[in-house]
N, C-alpha and C positions, 0 to 999 in steps of 0.2 A: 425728747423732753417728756417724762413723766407727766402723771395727772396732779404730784403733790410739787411740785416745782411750777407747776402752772399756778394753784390754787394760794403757794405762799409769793409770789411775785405779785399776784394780783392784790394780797394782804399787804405787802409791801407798800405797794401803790397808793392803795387807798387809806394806808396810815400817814403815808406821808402829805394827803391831800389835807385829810383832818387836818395833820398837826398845822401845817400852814394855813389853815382856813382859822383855828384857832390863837395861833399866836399872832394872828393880823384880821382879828375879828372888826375891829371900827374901820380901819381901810378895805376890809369887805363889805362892812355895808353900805359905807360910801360910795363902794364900788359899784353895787348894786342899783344905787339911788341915780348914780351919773348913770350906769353903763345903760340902766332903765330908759332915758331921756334919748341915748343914743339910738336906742332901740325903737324909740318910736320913728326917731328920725327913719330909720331903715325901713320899720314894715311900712311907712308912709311912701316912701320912695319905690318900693316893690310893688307894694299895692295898687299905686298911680302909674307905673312906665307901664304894669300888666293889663292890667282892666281899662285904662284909660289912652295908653300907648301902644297898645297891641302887643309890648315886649313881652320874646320866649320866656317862661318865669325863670329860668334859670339864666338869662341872662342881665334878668332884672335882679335876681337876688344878689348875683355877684357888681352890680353896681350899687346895689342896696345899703350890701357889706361895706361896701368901699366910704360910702355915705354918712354910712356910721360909726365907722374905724376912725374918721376925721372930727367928727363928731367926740366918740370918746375922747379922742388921745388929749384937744384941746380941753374938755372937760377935768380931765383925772390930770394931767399936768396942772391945772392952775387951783384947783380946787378940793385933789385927796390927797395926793402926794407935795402937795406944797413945790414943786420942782422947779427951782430958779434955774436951771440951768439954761446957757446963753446958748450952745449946741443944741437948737433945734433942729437943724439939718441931719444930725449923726445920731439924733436920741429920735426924731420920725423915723428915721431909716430902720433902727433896730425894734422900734416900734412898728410898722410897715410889714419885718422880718415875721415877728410873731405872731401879726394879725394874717400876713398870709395864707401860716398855718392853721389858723382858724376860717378862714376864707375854703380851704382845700377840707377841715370835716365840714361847713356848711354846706357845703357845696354837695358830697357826697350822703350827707346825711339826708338834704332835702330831696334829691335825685332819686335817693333809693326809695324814700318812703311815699313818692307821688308816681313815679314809672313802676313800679315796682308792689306797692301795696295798696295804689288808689287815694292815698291822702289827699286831700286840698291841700296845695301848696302853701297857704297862710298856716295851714296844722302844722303842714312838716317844717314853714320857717320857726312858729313857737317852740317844737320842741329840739328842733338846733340850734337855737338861741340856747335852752336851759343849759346843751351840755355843751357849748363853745365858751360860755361864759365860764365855768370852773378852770379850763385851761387858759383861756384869758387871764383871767386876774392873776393867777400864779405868774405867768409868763410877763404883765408885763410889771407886776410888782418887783419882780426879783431878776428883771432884764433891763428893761426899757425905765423906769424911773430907780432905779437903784444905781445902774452905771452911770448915770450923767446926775448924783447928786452933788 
């Protein structure tokens, strides 16, 4: 694969993040506003199992995630997406799906940037929050609350 097949896929990419960041600008910031609330719930729960629990941070983050993945979904079901849907069993499940793969780059993201470049693990969960949340929202606005409307 060439360097201009690299460079126009990456363009790709990031037009299509735009356009759907733009055509679902109020449920992005809504998004933001709950996934925010979520997020505290998380670096609270990391912060406390580490410093106060003794927990490996990486195994506090990934209970953290979890913490706040329940967090969201209950928030942004009842409050962005309006989502009456009675299948909460099958609409967590595919919600659950997409947060795992946000769970596997936090995971990776924090790992790298604290073994690997020295961060404080609260740096490296901030800035794997920023870019989980972009794949977030896409994934479960156009997954997990669009299938089960």
């Amino acid at each position: 694969m060439g360097k201009n097949q690299v460079v126009h896929r990456s363009t790709i990419f990031s037009s299509f993040i735009v356009a759907k960041l733009k055509s679902n600008y109020v449920y992005f910031v809504r998004y933001i506003f709950l996934a925010g609330i979520a997020t505290i719930v998380d670096f609270i729960v990391l912060y406390s199992l580490t410093e106060y629990m003794h927990v490996w941070y990486f195994i506090s983050s990934a209970l953290a995630y979890f913490s706040g993945m329940i967090t969201n979904f209950t928030l942004n079901k009842i409050f962005n997406f309006a989502n009456r849907s009675k299948k909460i069993v099958q609409q967590f499940s595919i919600f659950a799906t997409v947060a795992l793969v946000g769970l596997g780059i936090n995971q990776l993201i924090i790992y790298s940037l604290v073994e690997y470049l020295g961060f404080w693990y609260m740096y490296a969960k901030f800035i794997s929050v920023v870019i989980v949340m972009l794949y977030s929202f896409i994934g479960h606005k156009e997954l997990t609350f669009k299938i089960f409307n």
